[in-house]
C-alpha positions in Angstrom: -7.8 -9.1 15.6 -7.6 -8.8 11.9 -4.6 -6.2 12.1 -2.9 -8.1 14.4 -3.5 -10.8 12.2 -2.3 -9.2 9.2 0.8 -7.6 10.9 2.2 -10.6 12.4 2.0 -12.5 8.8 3.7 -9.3 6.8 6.9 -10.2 9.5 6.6 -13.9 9.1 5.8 -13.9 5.2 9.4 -11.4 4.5 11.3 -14.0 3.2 8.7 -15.8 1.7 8.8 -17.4 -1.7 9.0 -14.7 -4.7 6.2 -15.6 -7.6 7.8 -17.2 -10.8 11.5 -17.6 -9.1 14.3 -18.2 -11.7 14.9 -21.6 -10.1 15.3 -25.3 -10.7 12.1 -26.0 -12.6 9.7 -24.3 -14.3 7.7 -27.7 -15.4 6.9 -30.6 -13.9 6.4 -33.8 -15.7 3.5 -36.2 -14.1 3.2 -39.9 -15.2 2.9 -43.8 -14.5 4.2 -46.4 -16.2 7.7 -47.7 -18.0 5.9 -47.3 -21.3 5.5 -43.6 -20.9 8.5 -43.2 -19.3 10.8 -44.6 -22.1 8.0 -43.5 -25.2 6.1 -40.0 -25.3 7.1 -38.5 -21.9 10.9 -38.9 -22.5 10.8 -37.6 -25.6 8.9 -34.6 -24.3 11.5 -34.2 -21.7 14.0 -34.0 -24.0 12.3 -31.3 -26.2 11.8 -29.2 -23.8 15.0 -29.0 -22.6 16.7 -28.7 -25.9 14.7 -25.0 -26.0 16.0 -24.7 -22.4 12.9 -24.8 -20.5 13.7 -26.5 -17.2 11.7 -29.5 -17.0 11.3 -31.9 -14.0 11.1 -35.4 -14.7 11.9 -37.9 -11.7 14.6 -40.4 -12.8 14.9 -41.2 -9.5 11.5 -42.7 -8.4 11.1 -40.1 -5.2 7.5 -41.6 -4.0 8.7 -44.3 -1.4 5.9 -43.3 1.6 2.7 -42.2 1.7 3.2 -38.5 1.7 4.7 -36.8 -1.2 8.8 -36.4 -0.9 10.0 -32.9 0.2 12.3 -32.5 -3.4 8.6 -33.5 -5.2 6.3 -31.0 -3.2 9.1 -28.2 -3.8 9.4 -29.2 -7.5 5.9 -29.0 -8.1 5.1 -25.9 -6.1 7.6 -24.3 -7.5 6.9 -25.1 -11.6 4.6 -22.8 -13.2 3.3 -25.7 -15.6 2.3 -29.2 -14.7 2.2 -31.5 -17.4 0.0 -35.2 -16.6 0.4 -37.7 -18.7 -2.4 -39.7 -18.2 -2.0 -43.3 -19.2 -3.9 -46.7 -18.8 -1.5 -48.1 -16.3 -1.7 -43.7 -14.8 -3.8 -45.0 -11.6 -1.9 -48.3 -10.5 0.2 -46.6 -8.2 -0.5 -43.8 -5.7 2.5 -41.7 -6.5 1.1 -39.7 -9.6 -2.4 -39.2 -8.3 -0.9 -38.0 -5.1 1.6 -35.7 -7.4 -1.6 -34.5 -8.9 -3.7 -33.5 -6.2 -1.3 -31.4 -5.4 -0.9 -29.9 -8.5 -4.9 -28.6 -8.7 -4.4 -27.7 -5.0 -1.7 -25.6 -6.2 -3.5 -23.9 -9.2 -6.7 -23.4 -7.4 -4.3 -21.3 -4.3 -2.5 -19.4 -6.5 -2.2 -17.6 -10.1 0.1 -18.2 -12.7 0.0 -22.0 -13.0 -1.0 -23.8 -15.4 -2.3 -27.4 -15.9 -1.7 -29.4 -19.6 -3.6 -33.0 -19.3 -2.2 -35.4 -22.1 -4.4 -38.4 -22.2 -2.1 -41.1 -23.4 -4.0 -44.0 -25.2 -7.1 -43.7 -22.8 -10.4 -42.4 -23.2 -11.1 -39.3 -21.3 -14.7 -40.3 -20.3 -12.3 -43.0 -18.9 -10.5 -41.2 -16.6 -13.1 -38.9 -15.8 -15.3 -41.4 -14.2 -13.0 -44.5 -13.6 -14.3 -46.6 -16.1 -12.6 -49.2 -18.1 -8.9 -50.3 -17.7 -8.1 -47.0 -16.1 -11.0 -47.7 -13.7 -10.2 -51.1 -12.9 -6.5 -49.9 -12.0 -8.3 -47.4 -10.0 -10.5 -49.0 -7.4 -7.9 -51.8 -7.2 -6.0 -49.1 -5.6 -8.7 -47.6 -3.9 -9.4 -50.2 -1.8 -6.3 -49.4 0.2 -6.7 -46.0 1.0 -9.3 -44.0 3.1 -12.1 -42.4 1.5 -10.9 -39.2 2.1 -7.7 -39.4 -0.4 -10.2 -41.3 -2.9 -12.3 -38.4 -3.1 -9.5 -35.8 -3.2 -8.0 -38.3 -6.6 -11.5 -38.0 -7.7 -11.8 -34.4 -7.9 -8.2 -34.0 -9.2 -9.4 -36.0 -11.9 -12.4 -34.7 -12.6 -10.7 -31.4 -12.7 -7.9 -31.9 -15.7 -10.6 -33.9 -17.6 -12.4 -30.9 -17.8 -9.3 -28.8 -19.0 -8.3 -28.3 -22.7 -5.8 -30.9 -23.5 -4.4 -33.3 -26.1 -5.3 -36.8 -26.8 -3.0 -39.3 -28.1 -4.0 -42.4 -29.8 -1.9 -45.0 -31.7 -2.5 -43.3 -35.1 -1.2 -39.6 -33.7 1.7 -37.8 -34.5 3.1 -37.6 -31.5 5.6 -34.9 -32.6 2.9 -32.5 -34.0 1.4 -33.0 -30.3 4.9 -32.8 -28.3 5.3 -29.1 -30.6 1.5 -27.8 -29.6 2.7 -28.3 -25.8 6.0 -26.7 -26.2 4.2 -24.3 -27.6 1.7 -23.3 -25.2 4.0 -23.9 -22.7 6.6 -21.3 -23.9 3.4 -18.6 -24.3 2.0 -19.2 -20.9 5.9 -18.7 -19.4 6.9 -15.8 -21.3 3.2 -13.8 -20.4 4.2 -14.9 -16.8 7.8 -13.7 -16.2 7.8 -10.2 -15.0 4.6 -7.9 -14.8 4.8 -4.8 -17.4 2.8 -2.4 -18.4 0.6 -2.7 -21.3 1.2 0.9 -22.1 5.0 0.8 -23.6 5.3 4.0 -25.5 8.1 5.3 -26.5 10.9 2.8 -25.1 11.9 1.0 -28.3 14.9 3.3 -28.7 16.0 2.3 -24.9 16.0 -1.2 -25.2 18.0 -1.5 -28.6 20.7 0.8 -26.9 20.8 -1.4 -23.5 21.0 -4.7 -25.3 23.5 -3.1 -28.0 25.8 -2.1 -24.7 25.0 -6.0 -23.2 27.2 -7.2 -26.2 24.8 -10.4 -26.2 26.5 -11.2 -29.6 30.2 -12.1 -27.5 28.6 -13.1 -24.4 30.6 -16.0 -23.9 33.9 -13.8 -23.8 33.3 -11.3 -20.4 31.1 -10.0 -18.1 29.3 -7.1 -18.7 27.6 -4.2 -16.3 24.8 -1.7 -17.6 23.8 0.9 -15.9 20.5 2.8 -16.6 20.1 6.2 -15.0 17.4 8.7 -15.0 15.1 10.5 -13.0 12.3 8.7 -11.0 9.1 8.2 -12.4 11.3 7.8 -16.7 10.4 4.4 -17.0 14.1 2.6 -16.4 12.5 -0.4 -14.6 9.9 -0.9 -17.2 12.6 -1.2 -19.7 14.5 -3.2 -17.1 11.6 -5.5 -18.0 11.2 -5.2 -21.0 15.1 -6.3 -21.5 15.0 -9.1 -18.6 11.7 -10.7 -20.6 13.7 -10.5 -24.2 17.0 -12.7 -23.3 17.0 -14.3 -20.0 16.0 -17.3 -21.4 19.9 -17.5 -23.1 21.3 -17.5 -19.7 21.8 -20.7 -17.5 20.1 -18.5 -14.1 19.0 -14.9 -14.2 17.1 -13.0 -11.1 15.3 -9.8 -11.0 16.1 -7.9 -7.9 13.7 -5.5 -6.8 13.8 -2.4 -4.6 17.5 -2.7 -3.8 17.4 0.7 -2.6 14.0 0.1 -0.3 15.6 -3.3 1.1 18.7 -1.6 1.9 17.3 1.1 4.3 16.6 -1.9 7.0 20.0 -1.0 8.9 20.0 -4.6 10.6 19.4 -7.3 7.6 19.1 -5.4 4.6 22.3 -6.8 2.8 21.3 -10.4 4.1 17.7 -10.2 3.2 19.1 -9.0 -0.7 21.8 -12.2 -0.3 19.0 -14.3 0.5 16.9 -13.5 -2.7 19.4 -13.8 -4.9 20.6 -17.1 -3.4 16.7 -18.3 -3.5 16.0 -17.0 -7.5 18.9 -18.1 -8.5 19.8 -21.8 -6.5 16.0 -22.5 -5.0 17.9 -22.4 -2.0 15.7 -21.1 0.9 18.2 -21.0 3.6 18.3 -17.5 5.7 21.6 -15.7 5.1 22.8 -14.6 8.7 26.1 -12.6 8.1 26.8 -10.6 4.7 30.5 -12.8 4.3 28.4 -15.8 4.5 26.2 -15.0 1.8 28.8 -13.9 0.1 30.7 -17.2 0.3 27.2 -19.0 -0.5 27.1 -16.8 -4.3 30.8 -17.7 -4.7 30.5 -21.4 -4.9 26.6 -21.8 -5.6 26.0 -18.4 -8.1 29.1 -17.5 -9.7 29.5 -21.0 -11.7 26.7 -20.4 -13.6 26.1 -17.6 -16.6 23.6 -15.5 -15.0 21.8 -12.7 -15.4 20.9 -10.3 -12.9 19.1 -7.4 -12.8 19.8 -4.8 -9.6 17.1 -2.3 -9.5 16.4 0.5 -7.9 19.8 1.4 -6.7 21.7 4.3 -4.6 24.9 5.2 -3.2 24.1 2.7 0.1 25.0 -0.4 -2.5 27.6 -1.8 -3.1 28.6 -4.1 -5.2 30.8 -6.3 -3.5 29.3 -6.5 -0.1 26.4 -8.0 -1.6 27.5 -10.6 -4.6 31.4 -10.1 -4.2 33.9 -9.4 -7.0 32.5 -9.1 -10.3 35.3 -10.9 -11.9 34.2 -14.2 -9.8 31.6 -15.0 -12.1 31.2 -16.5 -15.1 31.9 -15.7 -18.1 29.4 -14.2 -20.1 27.1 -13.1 -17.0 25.5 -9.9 -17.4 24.3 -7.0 -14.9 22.0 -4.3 -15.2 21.7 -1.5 -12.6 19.2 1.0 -12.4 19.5 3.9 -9.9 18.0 7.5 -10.4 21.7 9.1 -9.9 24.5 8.9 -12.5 26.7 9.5 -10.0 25.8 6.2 -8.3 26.4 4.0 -11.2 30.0 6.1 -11.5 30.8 5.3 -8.2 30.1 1.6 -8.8 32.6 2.1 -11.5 30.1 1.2 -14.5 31.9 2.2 -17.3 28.7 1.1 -19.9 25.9 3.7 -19.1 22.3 4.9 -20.8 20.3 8.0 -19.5 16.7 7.4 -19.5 15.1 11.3 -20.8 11.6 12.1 -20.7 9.3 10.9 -23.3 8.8 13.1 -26.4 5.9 15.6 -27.2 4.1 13.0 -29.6 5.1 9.5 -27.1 3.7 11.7 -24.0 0.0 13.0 -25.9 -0.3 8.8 -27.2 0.6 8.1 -23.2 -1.6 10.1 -21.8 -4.6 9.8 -24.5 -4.1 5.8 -23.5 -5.4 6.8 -19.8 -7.2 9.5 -20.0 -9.6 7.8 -22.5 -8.6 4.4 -22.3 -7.5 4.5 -26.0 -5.4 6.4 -28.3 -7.9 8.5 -29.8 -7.8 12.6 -31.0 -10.6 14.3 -28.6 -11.5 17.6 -30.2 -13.1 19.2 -27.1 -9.9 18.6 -25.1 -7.3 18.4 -27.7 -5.7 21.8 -26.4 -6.7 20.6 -22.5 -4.1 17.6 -23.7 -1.4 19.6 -25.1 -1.3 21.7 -21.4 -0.9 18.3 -19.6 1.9 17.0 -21.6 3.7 20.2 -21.1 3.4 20.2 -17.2 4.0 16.3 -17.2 8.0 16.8 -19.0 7.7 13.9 -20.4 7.5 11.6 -16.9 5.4 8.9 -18.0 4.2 8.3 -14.1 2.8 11.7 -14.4 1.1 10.6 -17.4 0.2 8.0 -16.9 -1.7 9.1 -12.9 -2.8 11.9 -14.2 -4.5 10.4 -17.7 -6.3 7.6 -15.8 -7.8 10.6 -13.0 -9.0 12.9 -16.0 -11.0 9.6 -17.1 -14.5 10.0 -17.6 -14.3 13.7 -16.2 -15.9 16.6 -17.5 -13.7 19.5 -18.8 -14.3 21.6 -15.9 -12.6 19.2 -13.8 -9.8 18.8 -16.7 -9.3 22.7 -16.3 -9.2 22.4 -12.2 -6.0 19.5 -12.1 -4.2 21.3 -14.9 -4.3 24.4 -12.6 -3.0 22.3 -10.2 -0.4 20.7 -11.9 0.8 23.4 -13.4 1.1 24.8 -10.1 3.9 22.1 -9.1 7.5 22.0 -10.5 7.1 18.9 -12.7 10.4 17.2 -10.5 8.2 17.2 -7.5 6.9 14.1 -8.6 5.5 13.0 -4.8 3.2 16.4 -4.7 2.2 15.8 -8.8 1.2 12.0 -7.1 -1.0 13.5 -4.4 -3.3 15.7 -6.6 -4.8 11.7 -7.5 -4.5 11.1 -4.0 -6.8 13.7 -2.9 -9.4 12.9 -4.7 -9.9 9.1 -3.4 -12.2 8.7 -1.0 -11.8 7.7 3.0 -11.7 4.6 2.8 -9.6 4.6 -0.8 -6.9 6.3 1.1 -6.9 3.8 4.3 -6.7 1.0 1.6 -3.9 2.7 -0.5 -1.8 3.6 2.6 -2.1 -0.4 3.7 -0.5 -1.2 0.8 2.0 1.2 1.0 3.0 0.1 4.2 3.2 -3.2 3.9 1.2 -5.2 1.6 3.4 -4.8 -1.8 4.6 -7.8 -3.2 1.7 -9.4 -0.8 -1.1 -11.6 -1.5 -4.2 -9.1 -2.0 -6.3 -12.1 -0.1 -5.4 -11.3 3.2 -5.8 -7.7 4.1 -9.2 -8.1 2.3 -10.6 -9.6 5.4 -9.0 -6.8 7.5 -10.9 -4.5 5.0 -14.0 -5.9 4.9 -13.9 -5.9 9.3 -13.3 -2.3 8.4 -16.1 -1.5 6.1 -13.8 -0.6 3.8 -15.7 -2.1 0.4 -12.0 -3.6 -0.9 -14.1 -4.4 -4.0 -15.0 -1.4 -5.1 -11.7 0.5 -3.8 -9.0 -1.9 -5.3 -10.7 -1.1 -8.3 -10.6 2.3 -7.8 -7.0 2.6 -7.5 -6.0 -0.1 -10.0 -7.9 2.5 -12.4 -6.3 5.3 -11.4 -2.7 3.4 -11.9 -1.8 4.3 -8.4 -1.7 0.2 -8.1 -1.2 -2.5 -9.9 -2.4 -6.2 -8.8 0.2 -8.8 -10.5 -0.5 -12.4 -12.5 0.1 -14.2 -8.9 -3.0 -11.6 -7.4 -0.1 -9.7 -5.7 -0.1 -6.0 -4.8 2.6 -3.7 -6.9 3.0 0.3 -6.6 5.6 2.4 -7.9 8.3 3.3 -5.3 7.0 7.2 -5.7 3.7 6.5 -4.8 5.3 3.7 -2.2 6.9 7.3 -0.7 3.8 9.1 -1.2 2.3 6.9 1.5 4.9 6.7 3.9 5.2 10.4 3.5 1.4 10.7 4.7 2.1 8.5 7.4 4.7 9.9 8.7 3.3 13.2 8.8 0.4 12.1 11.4 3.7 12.3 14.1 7.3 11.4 12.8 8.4 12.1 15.7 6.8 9.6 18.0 6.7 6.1 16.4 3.8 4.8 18.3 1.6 7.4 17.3 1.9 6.3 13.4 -0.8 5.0 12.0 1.0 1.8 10.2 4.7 0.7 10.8 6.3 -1.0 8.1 10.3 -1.3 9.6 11.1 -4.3 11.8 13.3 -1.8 13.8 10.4 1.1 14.2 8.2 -1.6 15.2 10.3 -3.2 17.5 
């Protein structure tokens, strides 16, 4: 029941919401009261958006009913930061406390967000146990609503009061207070927007020469298209990162787009499904796109206004440009595009005249890479230093081999060391699947069931589910998700999602398939809507 279970929500959870989407909000605003409104939460507001953080702050009084208002449930789910502002006058009216509620529901379902009480001219003790004016204000109210919502108000309570916040009195500077929450709000966003790896060695030189061929400096004259090339495994979508983290706050919409090439090998939807994601990162608009001119249509009126950013990664010569977003010259004005695809010749066929080749890392970058895994720092080991230089020879500069094959060699002895550099040097170092499997091997049973789950179809997934399937299994997920996160054949994300490198993504499939590729039902795990159907 618990793989039935877990396939059926893998094909109902496709087009579910992406973590940290680039859409309408990113904080919601929570108060009571015309003398926050027009004082410290206006003010606030407007902060905020003057550095362009996209702040939601309801001018329009959306709490009519008892339950929340669809706009204010999809607001607040999808902010990463939730800002109370808890006044005197904060529990007179069931609107913010019902706003809140579902604020700590949020945070305590899923990573990333982030609460920031502001206890405006009220004594926490006050709100933390309803005493006072605020606890007059509150049982007034109670005493219209079951106990059940009183309790859930309670706890909400209870829980910000016991958060690090701010309190302001009549005798604080409200400005120095409004700065230390723009503050910490900026930090939490920037730490949150696109997973990378800590390791970044020996990049610095790629990202000045993307941005430099961006032109960010006449970006309000033309549209730009960058194209990164290299082979898999070089690091392009790291510094595909590393660049989308550094400006898109300077454009008015930006979307990372993931595993173009992966999406586009489902034959039946795979332009539709990318159409949809776009339209969703970039409008908050959830609709499902159900013909490619449609969604075409949809980014001409609702995308192409707007100066985006958009990052197409992962890339091959099934793209193309204009199926999927239309003509470039539809957009606006300083937009920008970045491609990455392993072939040159892909990016020349999609006529990008602005390119950058992504080469191996160099002797020094690769011994600091894999010194970082192989001993968790970047330290000078005498009894292996020549054991080293041998590995960063075979690797040629890959930092996925590097990187693998540093965090197996990890508290090993040297004769192991000598036994997977025989191996490796064994393997042509652009074989990159069969450098992969030497890690591979040496996981245990149920390791490999785990790893091949995710493989399948559990990337980009919440890691919660298929932990029940596991433990059903006697599979210890534990112990083997830590396994594998140490041996950086996984990576679990700020949102407690599964990520893997599309090589070790085709490791897995390639294991699978080679149980009986030629009888689908006899796989062990089917990941295609069309296989499975």
């Amino acid at each position: 029941m618990a793989v039935l279970l877990y396939f059926l929500n893998r094909s109902q959870s496709s087009s579910a919401k992406s973590p940290l989407p680039a859409g309408e909000y990113e904080v919601f605003l929570n108060f009571r009261g015309s003398d926050v409104r027009y004082d410290f939460a206006d003010s606030l507001h407007t902060y905020l958006k003057k550095y362009e953080i996209r702040t939601f702050f309801d001018e329009e009084e959306l709490h009519k009913g008892e339950e929340i208002d669809s706009k204010l449930l999809d607001a607040i789910e999808g902010s990463k930061i939730y800002i109370p502002i808890i006044s005197a006058k904060y529990a007179s009216s069931r609107s913010p406390l019902m706003e809140l509620a579902h604020m700590v529901k949020c945070c305590e379902k899923e990573k990333g967000h982030l609460i920031l009480p502001i206890f405006y001219k009220v004594e926490v003790g006050d709100v933390k146990n309803q005493r006072g004016t605020f606890g007059e204000s509150f049982r007034e109210l109670a005493q219209k609503h079951d106990a059940r919502t009183i309790r859930e108000w309670k706890n909400a309570l209870r829980t910000v009061t016991e958060l690090k916040g701010w309190t302001v009195t009549p005798t604080t500077r409200q400005g120095v207070t409004i700065d230390e929450v723009f503050l910490k709000a900026r930090k939490h966003l920037m730490e949150n927007y696109r997973q990378v790896t800590n390791q970044l060695v020996g990049i610095d030189s790629h990202i000045e020469k993307v941005k430099e061929l961006l032109n960010r400096e006449v970006q309000t004259v033309g549209i730009q298209v960058v194209g990164i090339h290299g082979t898999g495994g070089v690091g392009k979508t790291t510094i595909a990162k590393v660049i989308y983290n550094n400006v898109f706050r300077t454009f008015q919409r930006y979307c990372f787009l993931e595993d173009v090439r992966e999406t586009l090998s489902l034959k039946n939807d795979g332009v539709t499904t990318l159409q949809s994601k776009i339209i969703y990162s970039i409008l908050r608009d959830d609709r499902k796109v159900t013909t490619a001119s449609e969604g075409i249509q949809i980014i001409k009126d609702g995308v192409c206004p707007h100066k985006v950013l958009i990052i197409l990664d992962d890339v091959d010569d099934q793209f193309k440009f204009e199926q999927i977003l239309g003509e470039v010259r539809n957009f606006s004005p300083g937009s920008r595009f970045i491609i990455t695809a392993r072939d040159k010749r892909v990016l020349e066929l999609l006529q990008v005249s602005k390119l950058h080749e992504v080469g191996g890392l160099s002797h020094d970058h690769s011994l600091q890479l894999l010194r970082l895994h192989a001993f968790r720092v970047d330290i000078h080991c005498e009894d292996k230093t020549t054991l080293c230089e041998e590995f960063v020879k075979a690797a040629a500069g890959l930092p996925l081999t590097l990187e693998v094959i540093g965090s197996l060699l990890f508290r090993r002895d040297r004769k192991f060391w000598e036994a997977k550099l025989k191996e490796l040097e064994g393997i042509p170092y652009n074989k990159l699947q069969e450098i992969l499997k030497i890690s591979y091997d040496e996981l245990s049973g149920s390791e490999t069931q785990i790893l091949l789950d995710i493989a399948s179809v559990s990337i980009g997934k919440s890691k919660a589910l298929p932990f029940y399937m596991w433990r059903d299994c006697n599979f210890n997920p534990d112990s083997g998700i830590c396994t594998l996160i140490l041996r950086s054949l996984i990576k679990v994300d700020g949102d407690n999602k599964f990520w893997m490198h599309d090589h070790v993504r085709e490791l897995g499939r390639m294991i699978i398939r080679e149980g009986d590729d030629q009888h689908l039902w006899k796989r062990t795990r089917i990941w295609s809507n069309e296989d499975a159907v």
